[in-house]
Every structure is written in structure tokens, then in C-alpha cells.
C-alpha positions in Angstrom: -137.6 -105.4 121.4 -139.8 -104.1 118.7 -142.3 -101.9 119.2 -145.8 -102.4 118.6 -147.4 -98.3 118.2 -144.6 -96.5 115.7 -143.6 -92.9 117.1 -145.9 -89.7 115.8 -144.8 -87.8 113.0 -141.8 -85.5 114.1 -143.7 -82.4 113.2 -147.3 -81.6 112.4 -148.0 -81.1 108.7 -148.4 -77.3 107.8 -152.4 -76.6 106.8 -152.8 -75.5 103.1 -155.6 -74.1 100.7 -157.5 -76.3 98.7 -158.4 -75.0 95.0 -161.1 -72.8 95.2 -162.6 -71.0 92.4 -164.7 -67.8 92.7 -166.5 -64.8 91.2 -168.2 -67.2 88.4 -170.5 -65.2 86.0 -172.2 -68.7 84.8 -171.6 -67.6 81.1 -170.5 -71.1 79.9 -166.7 -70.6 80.6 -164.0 -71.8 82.8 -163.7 -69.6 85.8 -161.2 -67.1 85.7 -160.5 -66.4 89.5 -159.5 -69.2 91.8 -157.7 -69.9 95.2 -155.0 -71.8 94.1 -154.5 -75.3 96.1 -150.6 -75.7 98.1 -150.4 -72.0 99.7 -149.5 -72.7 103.4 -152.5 -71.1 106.2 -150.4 -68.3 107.2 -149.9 -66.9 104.1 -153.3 -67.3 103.1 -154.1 -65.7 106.2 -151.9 -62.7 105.1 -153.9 -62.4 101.7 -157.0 -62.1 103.8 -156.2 -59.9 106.4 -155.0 -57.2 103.3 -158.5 -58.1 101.8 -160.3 -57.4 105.0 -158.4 -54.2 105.8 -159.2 -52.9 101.8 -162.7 -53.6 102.4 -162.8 -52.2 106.2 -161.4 -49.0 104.5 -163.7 -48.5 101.7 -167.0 -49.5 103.7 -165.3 -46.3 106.0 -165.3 -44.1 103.6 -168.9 -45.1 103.0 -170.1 -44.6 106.6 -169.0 -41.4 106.1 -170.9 -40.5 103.0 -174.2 -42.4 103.4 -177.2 -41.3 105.5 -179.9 -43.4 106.9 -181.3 -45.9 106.3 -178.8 -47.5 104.3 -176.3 -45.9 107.1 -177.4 -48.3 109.6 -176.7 -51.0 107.0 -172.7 -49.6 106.7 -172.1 -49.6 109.5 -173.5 -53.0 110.3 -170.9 -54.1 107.5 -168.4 -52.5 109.4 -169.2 -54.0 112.9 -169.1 -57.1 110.6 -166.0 -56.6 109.1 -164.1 -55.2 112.4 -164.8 -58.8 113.7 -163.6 -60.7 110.3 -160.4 -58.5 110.6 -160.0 -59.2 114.2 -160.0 -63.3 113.9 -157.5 -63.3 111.3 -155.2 -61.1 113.4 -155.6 -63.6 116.4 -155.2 -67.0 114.3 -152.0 -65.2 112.1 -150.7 -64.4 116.2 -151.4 -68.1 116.9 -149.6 -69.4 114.3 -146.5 -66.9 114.5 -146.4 -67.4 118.0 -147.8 -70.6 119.2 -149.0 -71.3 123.1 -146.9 -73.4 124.9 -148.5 -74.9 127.8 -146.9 -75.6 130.9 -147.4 -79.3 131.8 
């Protein structure tokens, strides 16, 4: 008998960047900074989450320093930032350990 609907893939494809260039100064010149395309999502996800936790510490160190009213806008940044940091943790625990539901 042949069958009419093929069988799905065997596994899902892995997600990957796209190239993405950034931190362009306009000046006429190719950009010097890009995300390069290929890198699979978790390790991507990796690079960010050591971006976000560079950031998170510097913006601390600012809290510190800083009085009001630029104070308020620190720590906003940081509230901000806790929450970036956070997301990346849970996808990176999603995709190191997916949910198996019971069916």
C-alpha cells in the first residue's frame, strides 16, 4: 500500500541566528559588528544571558552611586534588565530540559 501523507521529519530542525549587523555609526562603511547567521538558539541564548548579567552588574554599581532623579531612572533599568535576564534563564531551561507532557 502506498501511503498518501509522508511521515514528519524525525526531529525538529534546531532554531538558528539570522545575520544581524549592529552598532552602525552611518559613516559610509560596512558595519563592523554583526550577529553572525548559523549559531544554534541555545548558544545564542548563552551569549545573551552573559551580556545581560554584564549589563545587570554595571547598571548595580550605578544604583549605587547615583542619586535622584536619575536614580529612579537606574533602577527602572534594572527592574528592566532583572526581567530580560530572567526570560533567557527560563527559555535556555526549556531548551536544556524540555517538558514532556503526559498524554
Amino acid at each position: 500500500m502506498i501511503k498518501i501523507v509522508p511521515d514528519p521529519p524525525s526531529s525538529t530542525p534546531r532554531r538558528c541566528t539570522l545575520h544581524t549587523r549592529f552598532s552602525t555609526c552611518n559613516s559610509g562603511h560596512k558595519p563592523l559588528f554583526a550577529i553572525c547567521d548559523g549559531v544554534d538558539i541555545e548558544d545564542a541564548l548563552m551569549h545573551l544571558s552573559m551580556s545581560l548579567k554584564a549589563a545587570f552588574e554595571t547598571n548595580a554599581q550605578l544604583c549605587e552611586m547615583i542619586e535622584k532623579p536619575l536614580g529612579g531612572l537606574a533602577w527602572s533599568t534594572w527592574h528592566s534588565l532583572e526581567i530580560c535576564e530572567a526570560l533567557v534563564e527560563s527559555l535556555l531551561g526549556k531548551v536544556e530540559r524540555p517538558v514532556v507532557v503526559a498524554g
